[in-house]
Residue, then its C-alpha position, 0 to 999 in steps of 0.5 A: x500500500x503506497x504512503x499518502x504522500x506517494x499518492x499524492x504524487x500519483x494524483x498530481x502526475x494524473x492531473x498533469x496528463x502523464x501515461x499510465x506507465x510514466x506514472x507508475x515508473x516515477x513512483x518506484x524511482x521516488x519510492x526507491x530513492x526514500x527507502x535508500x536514504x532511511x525513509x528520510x522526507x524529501x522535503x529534508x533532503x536536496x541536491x547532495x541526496x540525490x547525488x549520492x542516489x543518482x550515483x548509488x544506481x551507477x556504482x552499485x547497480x550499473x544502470x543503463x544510461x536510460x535507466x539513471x535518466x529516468x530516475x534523474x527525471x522522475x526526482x526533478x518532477x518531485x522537487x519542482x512540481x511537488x516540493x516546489x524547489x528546483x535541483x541544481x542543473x549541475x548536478x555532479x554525479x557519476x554517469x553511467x557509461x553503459x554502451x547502448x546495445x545495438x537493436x536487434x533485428x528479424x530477417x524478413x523471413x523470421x518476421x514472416x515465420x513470427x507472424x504465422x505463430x502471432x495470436x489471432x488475438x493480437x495479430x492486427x497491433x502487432x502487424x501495426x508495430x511492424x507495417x508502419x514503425x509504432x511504438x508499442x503504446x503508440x499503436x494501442x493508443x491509436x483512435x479509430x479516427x487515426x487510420x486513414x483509409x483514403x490515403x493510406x496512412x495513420x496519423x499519430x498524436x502526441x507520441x514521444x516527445x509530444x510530436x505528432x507525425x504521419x506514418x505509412x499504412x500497410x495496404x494489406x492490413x486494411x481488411x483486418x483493420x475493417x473488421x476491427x473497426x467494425x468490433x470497436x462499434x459493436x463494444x460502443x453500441x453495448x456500451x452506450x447501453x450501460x447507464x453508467x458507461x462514460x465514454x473514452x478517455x479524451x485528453x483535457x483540452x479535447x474534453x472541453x473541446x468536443x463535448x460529447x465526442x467521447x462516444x463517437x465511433x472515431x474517438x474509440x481507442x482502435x484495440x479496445x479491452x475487452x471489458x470495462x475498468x474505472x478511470x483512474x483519474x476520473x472514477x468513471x466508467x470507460x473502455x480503456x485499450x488493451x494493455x502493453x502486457x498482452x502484446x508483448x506476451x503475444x511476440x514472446x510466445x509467437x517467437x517461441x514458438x516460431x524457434x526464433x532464438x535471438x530476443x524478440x519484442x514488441x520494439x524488434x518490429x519496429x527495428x526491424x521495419x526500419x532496417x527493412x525500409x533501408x534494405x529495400x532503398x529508402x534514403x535515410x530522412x525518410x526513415x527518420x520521419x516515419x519513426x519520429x525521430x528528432x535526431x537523423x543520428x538516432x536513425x543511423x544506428x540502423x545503417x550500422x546494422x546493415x553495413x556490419x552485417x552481410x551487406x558491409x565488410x566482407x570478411x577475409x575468411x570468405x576469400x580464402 
């Protein structure tokens, strides 16, 4: 059971329109850097303990950078947002050096022996992942809206970074995705049937925005669950989409069962789309504005791929 003051961060994050899973991280790393220094408050403690926390992960527990970024972060939001007194930007801690590892990719014929084992389930999000580069949440968190059929594309609001983008749209998937549409609206005809039923999650600005819209077919998340939940900000009654969860065991078990023994996730789609598109000749920006990337160098590490694969240095065994 959290403490009344862990709870209270979890309201204000909810307030602030923070994702579930960011909410849920920021807790652990607030929980994790309490009990570190013996339950002393935060309000007692400054930039010295969090050096000291920041440097603990590193030392102790050699985190990826990623990992001490998010820890760093989740500890800025409680003293600026919560304590209301900033961290020093100097901070002065020790970084971790961890080499990021490079993504692991499927061959086209592994991506297509995985989705012949994929849950007939979960076959259309994670075909999403892979035919137009998601995210995981990206593709769970897509309204039926978002899927443009006229034009071949899927729109995404509000992804990493808050930026928005367009991506392409497998044509094979639009079939599949018709019929999925068509399961969203049978759920919302239910739905609307409930008394207690209070439409989809809508952001705030678009609450006020479009008032009502939140039980219109085009604002429904685009992979529903399977049953209702309570919002947790709220209290009232909605369809939530499905959770990350079930996605990421369905890749898992259709790897395994396909024989695939290199670590395949949800986000091996994604880089696996990315050094497909390379492969079959796409210059590099173009890759870069379907995956969202701000940085064209964060799109490169999938040319490393490819040059230090078959593609790239021929090994001197092979002129023997």
């Amino acid at each position: 059971m959290k403490s009344p003051f862990l709870n209270m961060i979890e309201e204000k994050m909810y307030s602030k329109r923070y994702a579930k899973s960011t909410i849920k991280a920021y807790i652990s790393w607030v929980s994790a850097f309490i009990r570190f220094h013996s339950m002393r408050h935060p309000t007692t403690m400054g930039d010295n303990e969090v050096e000291q926390f920041l440097s603990y992960l590193v030392n102790q527990h050699n985190v990826a950078p990623n990992t001490q970024s998010q820890a760093l972060n989740a500890l800025c939001f409680l003293y600026k947002d919560i304590i209301n007194v900033s961290l020093s930007v100097s901070l002065d801690f020790v970084k971790s050096k961890r080499h990021t590892k490079l993504p692991v990719v499927l061959t086209q014929d592994e991506t297509t022996l995985l989705f012949k084992h994929c849950p007939v389930k979960h076959y259309v999000p994670c075909a999403m992942l892979y035919g137009s580069g998601l995210r995981l949440m990206e593709a769970l968190r897509l309204r039926v809206q978002d899927i443009d059929f006229d034009y071949n594309c899927v729109r995404i609001w509000d992804g990493k970074g808050g930026k928005n983008r367009i991506v392409t749209l497998a044509i094979d998937l639009i079939p599949q995705l018709r019929t999925q549409i068509q399961m969203v609206n049978n759920y919302l005809e239910r739905d609307l049937k409930n008394p207690h039923f209070s439409g989809v999650y809508m952001p705030y600005q678009l609450r006020k925005k479009f008032l009502n819209h939140n039980k219109n077919l085009g604002w429904q998340y685009l992979f529903p669950s399977y049953k209702l939940s309570i919002d947790p900000e709220s209290k009232l009654l909605r369809r939530h989409h499905i959770d990350e969860k079930q996605v990421q065991r369905a890749v898992k078990q259709a790897a395994d069962k396909a024989q695939i023994t290199k670590h395949v996730t949800p986000h091996t789609l994604r880089h696996s789309f990315a050094t497909h598109l390379l492969q079959s000749g796409a210059d590099i920006r173009t890759v870069q504005a379907q995956l969202g990337h701000s940085d064209v160098r964060t799109t490169q590490i999938y040319t490393h791929v490819l040059q230090q694969g078959g593609n790239g240095v021929v090994s001197p065994f092979s002129r023997l």
